[in-house]
C-alpha positions in Angstrom: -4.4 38.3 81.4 -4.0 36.7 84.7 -6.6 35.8 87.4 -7.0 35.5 91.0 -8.0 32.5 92.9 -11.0 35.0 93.8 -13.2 33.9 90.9 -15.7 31.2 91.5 -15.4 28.4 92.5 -11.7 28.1 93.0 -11.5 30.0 97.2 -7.8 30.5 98.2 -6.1 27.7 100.2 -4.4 28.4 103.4 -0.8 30.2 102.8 2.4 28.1 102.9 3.9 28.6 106.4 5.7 26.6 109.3 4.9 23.2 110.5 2.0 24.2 113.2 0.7 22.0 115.4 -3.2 21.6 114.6 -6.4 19.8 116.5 -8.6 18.1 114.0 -12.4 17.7 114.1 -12.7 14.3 116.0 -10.3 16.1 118.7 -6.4 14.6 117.5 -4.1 16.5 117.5 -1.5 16.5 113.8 1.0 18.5 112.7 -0.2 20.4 109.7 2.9 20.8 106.8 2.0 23.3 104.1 5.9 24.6 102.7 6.9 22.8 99.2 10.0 21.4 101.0 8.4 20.4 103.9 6.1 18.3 102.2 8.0 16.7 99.5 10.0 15.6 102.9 7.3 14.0 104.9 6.4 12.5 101.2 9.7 11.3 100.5 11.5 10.5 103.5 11.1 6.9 105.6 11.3 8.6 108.8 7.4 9.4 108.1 5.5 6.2 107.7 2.4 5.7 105.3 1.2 2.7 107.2 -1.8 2.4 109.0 -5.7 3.1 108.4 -6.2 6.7 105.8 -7.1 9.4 107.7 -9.4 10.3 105.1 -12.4 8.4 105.0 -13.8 5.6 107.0 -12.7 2.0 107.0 -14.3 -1.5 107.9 -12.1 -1.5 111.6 -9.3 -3.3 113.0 -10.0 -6.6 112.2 -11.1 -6.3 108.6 -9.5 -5.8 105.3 -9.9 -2.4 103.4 -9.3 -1.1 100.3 -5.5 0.7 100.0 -2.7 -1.5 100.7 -0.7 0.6 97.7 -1.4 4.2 99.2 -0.6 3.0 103.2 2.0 0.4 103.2 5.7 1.1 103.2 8.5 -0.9 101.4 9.4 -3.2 101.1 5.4 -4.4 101.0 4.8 -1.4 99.1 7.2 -1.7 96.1 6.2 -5.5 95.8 2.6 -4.2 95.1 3.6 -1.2 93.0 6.5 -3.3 90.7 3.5 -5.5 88.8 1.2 -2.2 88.8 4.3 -0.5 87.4 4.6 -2.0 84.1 1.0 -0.8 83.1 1.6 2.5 83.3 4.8 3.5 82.0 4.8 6.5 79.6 5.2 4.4 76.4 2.0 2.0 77.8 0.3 5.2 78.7 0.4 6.6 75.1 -1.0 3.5 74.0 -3.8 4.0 75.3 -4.5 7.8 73.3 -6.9 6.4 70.8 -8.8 4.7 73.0 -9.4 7.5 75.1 -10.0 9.8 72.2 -12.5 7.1 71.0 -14.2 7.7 74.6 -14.0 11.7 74.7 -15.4 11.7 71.1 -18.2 9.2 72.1 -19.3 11.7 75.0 -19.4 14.8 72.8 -21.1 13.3 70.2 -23.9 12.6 72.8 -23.2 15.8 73.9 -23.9 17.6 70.5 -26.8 15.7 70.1 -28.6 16.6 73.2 -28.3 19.6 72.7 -27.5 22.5 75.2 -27.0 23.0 78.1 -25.4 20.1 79.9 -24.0 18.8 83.0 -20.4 18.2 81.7 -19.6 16.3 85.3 -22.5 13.6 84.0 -21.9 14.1 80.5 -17.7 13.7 80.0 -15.7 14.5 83.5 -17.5 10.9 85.0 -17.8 8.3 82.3 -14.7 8.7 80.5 -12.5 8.1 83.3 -14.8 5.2 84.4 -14.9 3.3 80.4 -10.9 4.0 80.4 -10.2 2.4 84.2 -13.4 -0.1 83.0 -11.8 -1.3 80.2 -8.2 -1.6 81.2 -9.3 -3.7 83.7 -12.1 -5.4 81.5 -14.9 -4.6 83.8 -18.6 -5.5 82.3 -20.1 -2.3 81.3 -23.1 -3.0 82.6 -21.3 -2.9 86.5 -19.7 0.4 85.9 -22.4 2.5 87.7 -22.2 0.3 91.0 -18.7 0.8 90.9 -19.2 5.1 90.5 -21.5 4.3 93.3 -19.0 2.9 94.9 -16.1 5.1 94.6 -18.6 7.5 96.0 -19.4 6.0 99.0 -15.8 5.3 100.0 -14.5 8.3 99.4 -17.3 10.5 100.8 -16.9 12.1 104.4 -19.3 10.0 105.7 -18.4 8.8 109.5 -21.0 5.4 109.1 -18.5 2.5 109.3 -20.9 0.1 109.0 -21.9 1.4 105.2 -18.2 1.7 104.6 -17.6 -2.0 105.7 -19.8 -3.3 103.5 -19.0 -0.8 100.2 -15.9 -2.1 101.0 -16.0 -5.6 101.3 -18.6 -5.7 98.3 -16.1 -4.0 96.1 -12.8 -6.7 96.7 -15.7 -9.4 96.9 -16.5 -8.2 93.4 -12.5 -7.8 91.8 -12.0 -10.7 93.6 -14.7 -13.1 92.0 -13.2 -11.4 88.9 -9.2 -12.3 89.5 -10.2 -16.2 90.1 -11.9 -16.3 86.8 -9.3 -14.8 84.5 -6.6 -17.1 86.4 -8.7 -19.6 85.0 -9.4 -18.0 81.7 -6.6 -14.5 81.1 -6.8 -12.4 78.9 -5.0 -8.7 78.0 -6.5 -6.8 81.0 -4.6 -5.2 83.2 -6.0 -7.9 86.2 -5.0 -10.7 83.8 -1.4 -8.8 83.8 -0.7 -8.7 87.4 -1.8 -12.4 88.0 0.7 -12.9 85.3 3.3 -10.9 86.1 3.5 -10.9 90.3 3.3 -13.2 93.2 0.3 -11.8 94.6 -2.7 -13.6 95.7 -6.5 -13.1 94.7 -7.3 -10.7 97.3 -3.9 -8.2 97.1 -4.8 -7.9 93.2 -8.2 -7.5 94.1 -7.3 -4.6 96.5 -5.3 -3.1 94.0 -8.1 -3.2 91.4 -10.5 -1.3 93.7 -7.7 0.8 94.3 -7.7 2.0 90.8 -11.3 2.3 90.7 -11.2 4.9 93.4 -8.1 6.5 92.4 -8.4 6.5 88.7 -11.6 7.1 88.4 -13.2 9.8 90.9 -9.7 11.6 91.4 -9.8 11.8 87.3 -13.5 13.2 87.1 -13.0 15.6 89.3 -10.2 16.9 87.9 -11.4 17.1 84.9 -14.3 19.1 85.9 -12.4 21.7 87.6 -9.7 22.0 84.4 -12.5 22.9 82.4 -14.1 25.3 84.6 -11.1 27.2 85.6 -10.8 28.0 81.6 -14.6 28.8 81.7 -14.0 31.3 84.3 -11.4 33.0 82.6 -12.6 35.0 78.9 -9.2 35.1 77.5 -9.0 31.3 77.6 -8.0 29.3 74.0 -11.0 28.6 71.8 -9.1 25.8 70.2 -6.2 22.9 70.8 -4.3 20.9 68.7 -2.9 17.5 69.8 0.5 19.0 69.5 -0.2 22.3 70.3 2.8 23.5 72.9 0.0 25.5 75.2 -1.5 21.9 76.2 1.0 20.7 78.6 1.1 23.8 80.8 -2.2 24.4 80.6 -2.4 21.2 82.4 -0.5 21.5 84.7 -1.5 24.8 86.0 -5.0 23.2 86.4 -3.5 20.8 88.2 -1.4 22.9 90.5 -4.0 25.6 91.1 -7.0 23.3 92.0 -5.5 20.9 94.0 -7.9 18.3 94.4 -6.8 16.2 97.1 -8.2 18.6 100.2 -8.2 16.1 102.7 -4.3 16.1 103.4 -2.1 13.5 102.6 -1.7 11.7 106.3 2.1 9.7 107.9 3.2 8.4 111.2 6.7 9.3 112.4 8.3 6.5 113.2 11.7 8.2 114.8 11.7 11.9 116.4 12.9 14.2 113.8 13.1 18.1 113.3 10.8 19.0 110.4 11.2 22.9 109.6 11.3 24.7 112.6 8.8 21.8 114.8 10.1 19.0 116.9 8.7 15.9 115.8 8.1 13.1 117.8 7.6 9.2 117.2 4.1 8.4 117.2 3.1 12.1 115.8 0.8 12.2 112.9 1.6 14.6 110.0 -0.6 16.2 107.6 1.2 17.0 104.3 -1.5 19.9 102.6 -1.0 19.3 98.9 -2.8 22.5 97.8 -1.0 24.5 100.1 2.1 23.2 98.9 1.3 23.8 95.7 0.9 27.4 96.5 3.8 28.1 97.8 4.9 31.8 96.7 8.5 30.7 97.4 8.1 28.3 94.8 6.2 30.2 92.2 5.9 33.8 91.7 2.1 35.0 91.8 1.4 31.4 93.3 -2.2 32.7 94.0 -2.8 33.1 90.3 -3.9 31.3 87.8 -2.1 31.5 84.5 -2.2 28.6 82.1 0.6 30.1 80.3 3.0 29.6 83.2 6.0 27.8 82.8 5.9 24.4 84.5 7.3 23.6 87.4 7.3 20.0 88.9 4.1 20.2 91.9 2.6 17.8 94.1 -0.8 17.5 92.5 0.2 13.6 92.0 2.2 13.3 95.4 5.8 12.7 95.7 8.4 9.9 96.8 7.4 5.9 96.8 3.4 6.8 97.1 3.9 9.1 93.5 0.8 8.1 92.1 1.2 4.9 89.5 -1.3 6.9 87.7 -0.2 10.0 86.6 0.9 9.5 83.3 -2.6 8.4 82.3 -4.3 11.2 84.1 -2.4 13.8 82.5 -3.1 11.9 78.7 -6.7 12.5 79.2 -6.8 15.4 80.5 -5.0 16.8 77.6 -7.1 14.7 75.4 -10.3 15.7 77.0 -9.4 19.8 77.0 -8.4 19.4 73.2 -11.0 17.6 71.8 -13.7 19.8 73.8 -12.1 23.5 72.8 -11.8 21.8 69.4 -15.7 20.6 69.0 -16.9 23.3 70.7 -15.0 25.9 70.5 -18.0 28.1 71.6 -18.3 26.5 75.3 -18.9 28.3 77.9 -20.7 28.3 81.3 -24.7 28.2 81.5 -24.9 29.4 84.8 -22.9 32.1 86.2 -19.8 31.3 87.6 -20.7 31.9 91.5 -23.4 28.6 91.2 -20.8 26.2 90.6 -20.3 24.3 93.9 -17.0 22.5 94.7 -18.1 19.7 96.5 -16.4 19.8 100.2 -17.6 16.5 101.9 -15.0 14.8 99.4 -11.6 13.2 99.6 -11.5 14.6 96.2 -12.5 18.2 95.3 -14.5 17.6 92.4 -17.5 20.2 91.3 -21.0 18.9 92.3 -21.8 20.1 88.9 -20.5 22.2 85.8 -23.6 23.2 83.2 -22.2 24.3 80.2 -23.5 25.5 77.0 -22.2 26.7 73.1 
């Protein structure tokens, strides 16, 4: 059986068409791209610049450092920050990493199991397993991972107070920072310790990348987490069970990840030279929009692109992005996601929603389109 993007909480997205020109909220004027191929081409070629402050969320102002020089630089600055961060996540680094996050997932549901039902499974697995993996990669005191949730939060909420966003932002490199001068000092097999090892960069551009990874790795991670889960809540005729190696996992994950987008802020470049994108005129200076979960519906692309159906074969999408910004991240994110949908169907193979399906809330006043909350019970 198949399902529409009807059922709760999943609404449609807007339908892949031509490059329109668009005026946003605060009055700019962008051109929105929503076609496959038109956005893997802003994504992917130079003629559309990442550079400049995210369109996304606030940041300090002008004059002051903020958080993403990965995401909005272009090369050659952004391959010299990417190399280092390369080498953590290759695939064969990544898989490394599968016991650990088994050890995490397994953690969770035994606290799970011994509450009791229901539970919120945002608070209870889709937040602190993605924060103890990114935590101890980086070998971040436990006892500071909740002010760094906090804030993730506040940086990547909608929230239009610059002021509260200067100083999230400046405590959060002030913190990595105080970090990265102690382990030059003292390394050790962190993944901070790794890049003052293995790059040029100073205290602050680690730093920066660090906090990038907390709000990247983390809050993009929870909230897809959430949403894989619930879309198979949603759906009755969804596995009760997953092995490790079972060949269902991989597209199972990536139909979550194609069908619930969670980037719904748009995924914002500069043209730097006039160029013809589809059918629009482009000129130097314009702003683009690239909608990821438009893209990623694109019924030229895949047939019954409006439906969700974990037994679709894959195709490559643009859940993780495309070009030089592909995130660094991906290989991890998909490792425990399949780690955290096996494990669950496998310890409870009973789960299902404890609240009916038309309660659960995606939150829309995000850069990331996590659910507010997902009660479950077995």
């Amino acid at each position: 059986m198949r399902h529409g993007d009807a059922d709760p909480p999943f609404p449609a997205v807007a339908v892949a068409g031509p490059v329109t020109r668009v005026r946003l909220a605060n009055g700019e004027q962008v051109w929105l791209v929503t076609r496959y191929d038109d956005v893997r081409t802003v994504l992917g070629d130079p003629v559309f610049s990442a550079a400049g402050d995210p369109m996304h969320r606030a940041t300090p102002g002008a004059d002051a450092p903020f958080i993403g020089r990965l995401p909005h630089t272009d090369p050659p600055d952004h391959s010299r920050y990417r190399r280092p961060l390369g080498r953590a996540f290759t695939p064969r680094r990544v898989a490394a990493w599968q016991p650990a996050i088994a050890r995490a997932v397994d953690d969770r549901l035994d606290a799970m199991a011994d509450l009791g039902p229901p539970v919120d499974l945002i608070e209870s697995l889709a937040v602190p397993v993605p924060l103890s993996i990114i935590g101890t990669m980086m070998d971040l005191p436990g006892q500071d991972w909740p002010a760094l949730r906090k804030a993730a939060t506040d940086l990547l909420s909608d929230s239009p107070d610059r002021a509260h966003a200067a100083a999230t932002n400046d405590w959060l490199l002030g913190y990595l920072r105080t970090l990265v001068t102690e382990r030059r000092i003292k390394r050790g097999s962190d993944l901070l310790s790794e890049l003052i090892e293995h790059s040029d960069l100073g205290d602050t551009e680690i730093a920066d990348l660090g906090a990038t990874l907390v709000l990247g790795g983390f809050d993009s991670l929870a909230a897809s987490i959430g949403t894989a889960v619930a879309l198979l809540l949603c759906h009755p005729d969804r596995p009760r069970t997953l092995a490790a190696e079972d060949e269902r996992l991989d597209p199972l994950v990536e139909e979550a990840l194609r069908f619930t987008t969670i980037v719904q802020r748009g995924v914002d470049r500069t043209a730097v030279a006039d160029c013809r994108l589809g059918d629009a005129d482009i000129r130097a200076g314009d702003r683009v929009v690239a909608d990821l979960p438009a893209a990623n519906r694109d019924r030229e692309r895949w047939a019954g692109a409006d439906t969700y159906d974990p037994t679709r074969p894959a195709l490559t999408n643009l859940a993780f992005g495309h070009g030089p910004h592909l995130c660094v991240g991906m290989h991890l994110a998909r490792l425990e996601l399949r780690v955290v949908l096996e494990r669950l169907l496998t310890r409870f193979p009973a789960l299902k929603l404890a609240v009916p399906a038309d309660r659960l809330v995606l939150c829309r006043d995000r850069t990331f389109a996590g659910l507010k909350e997902l009660p479950v019970a077995w």
